[in-house]
C-alpha positions in Angstrom: 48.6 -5.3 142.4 46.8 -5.6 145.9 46.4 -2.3 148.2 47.8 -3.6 151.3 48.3 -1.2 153.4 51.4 -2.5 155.1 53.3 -2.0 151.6 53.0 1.9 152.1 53.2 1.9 156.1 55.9 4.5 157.2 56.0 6.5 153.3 52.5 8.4 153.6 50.2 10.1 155.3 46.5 8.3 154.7 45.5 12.1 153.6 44.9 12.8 150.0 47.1 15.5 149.2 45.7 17.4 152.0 46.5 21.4 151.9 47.4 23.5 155.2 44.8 26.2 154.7 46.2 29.8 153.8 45.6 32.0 156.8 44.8 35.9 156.1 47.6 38.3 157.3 44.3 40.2 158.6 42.7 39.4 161.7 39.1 40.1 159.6 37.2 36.9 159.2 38.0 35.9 156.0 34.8 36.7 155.3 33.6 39.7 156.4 35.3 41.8 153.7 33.4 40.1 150.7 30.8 42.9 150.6 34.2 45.2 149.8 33.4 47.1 146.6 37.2 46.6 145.4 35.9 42.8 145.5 34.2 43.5 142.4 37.7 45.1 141.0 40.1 41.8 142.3 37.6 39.4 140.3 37.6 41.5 136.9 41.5 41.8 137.1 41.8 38.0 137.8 39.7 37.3 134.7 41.9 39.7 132.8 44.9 37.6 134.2 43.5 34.4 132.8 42.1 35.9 129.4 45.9 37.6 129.2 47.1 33.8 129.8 48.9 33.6 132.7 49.4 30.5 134.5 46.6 29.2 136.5 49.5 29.3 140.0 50.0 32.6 138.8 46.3 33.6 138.9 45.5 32.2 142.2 48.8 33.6 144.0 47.4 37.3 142.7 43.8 36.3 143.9 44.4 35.4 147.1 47.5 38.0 148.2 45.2 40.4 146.9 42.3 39.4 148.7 44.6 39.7 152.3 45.1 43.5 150.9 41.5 44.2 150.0 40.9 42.8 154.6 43.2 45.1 155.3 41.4 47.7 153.5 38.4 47.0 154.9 39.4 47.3 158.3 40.3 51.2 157.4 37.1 51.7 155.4 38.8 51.7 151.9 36.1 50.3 149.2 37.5 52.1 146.2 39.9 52.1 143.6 40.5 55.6 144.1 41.8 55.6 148.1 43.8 53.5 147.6 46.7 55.9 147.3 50.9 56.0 147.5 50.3 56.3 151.6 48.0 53.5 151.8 50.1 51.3 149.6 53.5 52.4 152.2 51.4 52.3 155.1 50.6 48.0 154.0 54.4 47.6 153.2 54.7 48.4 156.6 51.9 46.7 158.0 54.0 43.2 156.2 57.3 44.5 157.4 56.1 44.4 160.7 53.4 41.5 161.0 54.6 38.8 162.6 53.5 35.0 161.8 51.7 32.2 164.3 55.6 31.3 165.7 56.6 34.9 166.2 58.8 35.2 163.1 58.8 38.2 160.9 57.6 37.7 157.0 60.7 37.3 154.9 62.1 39.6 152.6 61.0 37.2 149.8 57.4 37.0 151.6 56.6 40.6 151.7 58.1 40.7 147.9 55.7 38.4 146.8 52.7 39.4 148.9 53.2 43.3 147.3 54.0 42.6 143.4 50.4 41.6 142.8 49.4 45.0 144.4 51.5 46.5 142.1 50.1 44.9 138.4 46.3 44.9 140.2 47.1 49.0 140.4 49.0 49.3 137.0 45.8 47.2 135.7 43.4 49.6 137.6 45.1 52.6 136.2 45.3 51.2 132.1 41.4 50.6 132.6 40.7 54.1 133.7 38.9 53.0 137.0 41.9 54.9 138.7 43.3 58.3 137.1 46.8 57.7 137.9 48.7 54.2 138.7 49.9 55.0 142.8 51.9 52.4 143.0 54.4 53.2 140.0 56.7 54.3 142.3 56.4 51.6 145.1 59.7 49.9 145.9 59.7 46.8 146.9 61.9 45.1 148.9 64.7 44.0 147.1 65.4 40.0 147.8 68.9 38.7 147.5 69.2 35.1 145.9 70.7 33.0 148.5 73.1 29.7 147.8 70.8 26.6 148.3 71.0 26.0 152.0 71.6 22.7 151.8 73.4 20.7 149.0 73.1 16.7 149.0 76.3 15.0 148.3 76.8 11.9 145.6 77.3 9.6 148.5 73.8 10.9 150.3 72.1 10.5 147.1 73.0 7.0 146.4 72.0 6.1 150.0 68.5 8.1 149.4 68.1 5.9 146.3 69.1 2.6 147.5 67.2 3.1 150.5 63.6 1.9 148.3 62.0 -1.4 148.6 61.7 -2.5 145.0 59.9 -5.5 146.0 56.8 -4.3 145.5 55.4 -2.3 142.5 54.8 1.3 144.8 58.6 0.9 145.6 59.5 0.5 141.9 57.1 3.8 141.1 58.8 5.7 143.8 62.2 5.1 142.8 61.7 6.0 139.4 60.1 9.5 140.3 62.9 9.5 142.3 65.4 8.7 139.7 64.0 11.5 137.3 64.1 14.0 139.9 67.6 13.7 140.3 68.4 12.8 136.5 66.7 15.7 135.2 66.3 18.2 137.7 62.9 18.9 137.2 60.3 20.7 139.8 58.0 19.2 142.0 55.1 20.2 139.6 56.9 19.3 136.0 57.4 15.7 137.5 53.2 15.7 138.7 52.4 17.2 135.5 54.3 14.6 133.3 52.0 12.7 130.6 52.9 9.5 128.9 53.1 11.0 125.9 56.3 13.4 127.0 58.1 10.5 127.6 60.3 9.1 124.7 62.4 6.1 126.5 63.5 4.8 123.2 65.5 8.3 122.9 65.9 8.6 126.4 64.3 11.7 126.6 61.1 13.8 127.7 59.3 16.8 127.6 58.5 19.3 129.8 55.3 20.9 128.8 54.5 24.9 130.2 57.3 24.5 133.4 57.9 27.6 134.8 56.8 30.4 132.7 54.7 28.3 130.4 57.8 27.2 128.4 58.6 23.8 126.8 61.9 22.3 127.2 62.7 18.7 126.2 65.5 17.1 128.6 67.9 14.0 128.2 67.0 11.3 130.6 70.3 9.1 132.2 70.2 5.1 131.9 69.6 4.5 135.2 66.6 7.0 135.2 65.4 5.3 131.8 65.6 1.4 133.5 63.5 2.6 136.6 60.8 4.1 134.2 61.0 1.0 131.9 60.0 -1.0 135.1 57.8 1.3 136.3 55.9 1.6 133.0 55.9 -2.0 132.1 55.0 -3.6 135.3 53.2 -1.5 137.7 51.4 1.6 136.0 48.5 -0.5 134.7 48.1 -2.1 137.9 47.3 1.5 139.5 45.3 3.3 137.1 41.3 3.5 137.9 40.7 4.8 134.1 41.9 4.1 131.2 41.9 7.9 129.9 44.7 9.1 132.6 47.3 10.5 130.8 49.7 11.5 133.9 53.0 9.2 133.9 52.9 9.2 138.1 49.8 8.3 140.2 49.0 7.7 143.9 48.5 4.3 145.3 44.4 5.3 144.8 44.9 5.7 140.9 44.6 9.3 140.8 47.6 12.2 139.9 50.0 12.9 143.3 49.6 16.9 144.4 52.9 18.4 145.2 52.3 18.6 149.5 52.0 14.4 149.2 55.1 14.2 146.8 56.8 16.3 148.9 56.0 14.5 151.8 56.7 10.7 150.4 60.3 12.4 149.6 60.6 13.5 153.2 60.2 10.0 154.4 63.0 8.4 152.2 65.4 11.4 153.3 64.5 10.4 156.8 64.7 6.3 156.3 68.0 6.9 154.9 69.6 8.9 157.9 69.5 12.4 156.2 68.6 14.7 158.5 68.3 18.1 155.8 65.6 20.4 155.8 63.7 20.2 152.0 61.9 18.0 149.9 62.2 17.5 145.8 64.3 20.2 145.5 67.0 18.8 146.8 67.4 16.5 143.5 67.5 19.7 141.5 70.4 21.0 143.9 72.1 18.2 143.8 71.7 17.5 139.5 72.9 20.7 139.4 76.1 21.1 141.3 76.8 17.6 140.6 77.1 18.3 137.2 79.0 21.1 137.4 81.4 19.2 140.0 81.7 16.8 136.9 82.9 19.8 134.5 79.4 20.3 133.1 79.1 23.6 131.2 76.8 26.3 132.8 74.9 26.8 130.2 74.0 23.1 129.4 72.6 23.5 133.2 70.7 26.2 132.5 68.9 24.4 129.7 68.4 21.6 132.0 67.0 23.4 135.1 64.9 26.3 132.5 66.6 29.1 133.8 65.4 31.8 131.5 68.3 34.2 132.7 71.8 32.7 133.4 72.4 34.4 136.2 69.8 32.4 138.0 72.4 29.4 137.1 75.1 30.6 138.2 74.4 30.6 141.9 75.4 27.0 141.5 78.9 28.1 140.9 79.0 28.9 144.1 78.6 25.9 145.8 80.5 23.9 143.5 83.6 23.6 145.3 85.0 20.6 143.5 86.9 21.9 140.6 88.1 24.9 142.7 89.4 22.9 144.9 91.2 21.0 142.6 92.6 24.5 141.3 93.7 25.8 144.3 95.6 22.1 145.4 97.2 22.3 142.2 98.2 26.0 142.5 98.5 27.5 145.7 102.1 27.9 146.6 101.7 27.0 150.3 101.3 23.4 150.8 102.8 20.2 152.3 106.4 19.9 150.6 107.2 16.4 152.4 103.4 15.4 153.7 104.2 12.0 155.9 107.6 13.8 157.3 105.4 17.0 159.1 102.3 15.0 159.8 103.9 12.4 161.5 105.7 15.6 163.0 102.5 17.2 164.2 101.3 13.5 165.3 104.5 13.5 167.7 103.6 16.9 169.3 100.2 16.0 170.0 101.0 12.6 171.6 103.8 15.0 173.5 100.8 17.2 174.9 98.7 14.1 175.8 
């Protein structure tokens, strides 16, 4: 299969997975803190963190919201363990409560949530190996996040027209519809669908597996028939034709032959959502939205949702609930005692008074 470059005009950005770069919450240049003794601290505790086995994302978030902590330390002269104390630690909530990003906009709730609960396992740490005598932040709130419904839900009708929106005449058309296909037959996250190896797939069974997704758990997932006949295709006819080594065990790559990164997934997704007219704000997890309150629309149980998505707690689920209106709607037709008693008789009563007003 050629490279022309028309085939892929309009879907990508010529960038390889290309990263915005992560700007410091400190006004320090990023490097003028490095000579920071609690440097020395931050890169013993993210050892610890990988030798404990969390996840590599996990390891890196730590590293680098801790490094914006240890610049605004340094601007304050604080270079060890022991200053940094219950004031300090209030006095840098406040700092992220009040900071306010390149567009003027405060940090979320969820921001400042996740920027301060690595500061509180790097003291904890700090504290268990006696470098500190007492942990200061065991008594840190943070601030408390309230799960939101999904902003915005795609319906059946807007999925179809996503889907059917693909050139298949052309093998990176037929690759794109299938990831597109198991995004929305599975529900699976941006990184479980890059991560996918040939060997998690079982299309005979119509299955896969999802190897360390969220929380480094294993879950293996029924695959739907449509899903199953764009991965056939894409398996049989065009994978071969785009792989640069024989050893590549991912399921997806790139028109170069190399696995996608989430930022150029997410942006190939963007592009279909705007070919097909959709104007909603989001990416890849709009499939998972939409698997999910489809399903329950359709009278899926919960907890067969929860299994699909890898919800470790069901309450995490059931925010779905919320948004599917379907069935409640249904309920409340069927039992709400005010309703139409003759329909065509008062609406072509109401018609009447309106054509009287005109």
């Amino acid at each position: 299969m050629a490279h022309n470059p028309e085939d892929r005009r309009g879907l990508y950005t010529k960038t390889r997975g290309r990263r915005k770069p992560v700007m410091p919450l400190s006004n320090s240049d990023s490097a003028a803190f490095e000579h920071n003794a609690l440097m020395i601290y931050l890169n013993r505790f993210v050892e610890w963190s990988r030798i404990k086995g969390l996840t590599e994302q996990t390891t890196v978030h730590r590293e680098r919201t801790l490094r914006r902590f240890i610049a605004w330390c340094d601007e304050r002269s604080i270079s060890q363990p022991e200053l940094i104390t219950m004031a300090v630690l209030e006095a840098y909530q406040r700092h992220l409560h009040y900071h306010r990003k390149s567009d003027g906009d405060a940090l979320s709730l969820g921001s400042q949530n996740s920027l301060l609960a690595p500061l509180k396992s790097f003291c904890k740490w700090l504290a268990r190996e006696k470098y500190i005598a007492y942990n200061p932040a065991a008594e840190l709130e943070l601030p408390k996040v309230v799960r939101g419904l999904p902003k915005v839900i795609l319906s059946m009708e807007e999925v179809e027209q996503i889907l059917n929106g693909v050139s298949v005449e052309n093998g990176y058309g037929v690759r794109d519809r299938a990831m597109l296909e198991l995004l929305y037959s599975t529900g699976i996250r941006r990184m479980e669908l890059i991560n996918l190896a040939v060997h998690d797939l079982d299309l005979k069974r119509a299955s896969m597996l999802v190897r360390e997704g969220k929380g480094r758990k294993d879950r293996w997932l029924p695959i739907g028939e449509r899903a199953v006949y764009w991965l056939k295709r894409y398996t049989l006819e065009v994978r071969d034709q785009l792989l640069t080594r024989r050893d590549e065990v991912h399921v997806f790559l790139t028109d170069y032959g190399e696995p996608w990164v989430k930022n150029r997934l997410s942006e190939m997704v963007k592009k279909y959502l705007y070919h097909a007219g959709i104007e909603k704000q989001g990416a890849c997890h709009l499939f998972r939205h939409a698997m999910a309150t489809h399903m329950l629309d359709n009278g899926a149980d919960i907890r067969f949702i929860q299994a699909m998505l890898g919800h470790a707690d069901l309450s995490t689920t059931q925010i779905y609930t919320q948004v599917s209106i379907e069935k409640l709607r249904e309920i409340h037709t069927a039992t709400h005692p005010a309703k139409l008693e003759d329909k065509k008789i008062l609406l072509d009563q109401l018609a009447a008074e309106m054509d009287g007003d005109n």
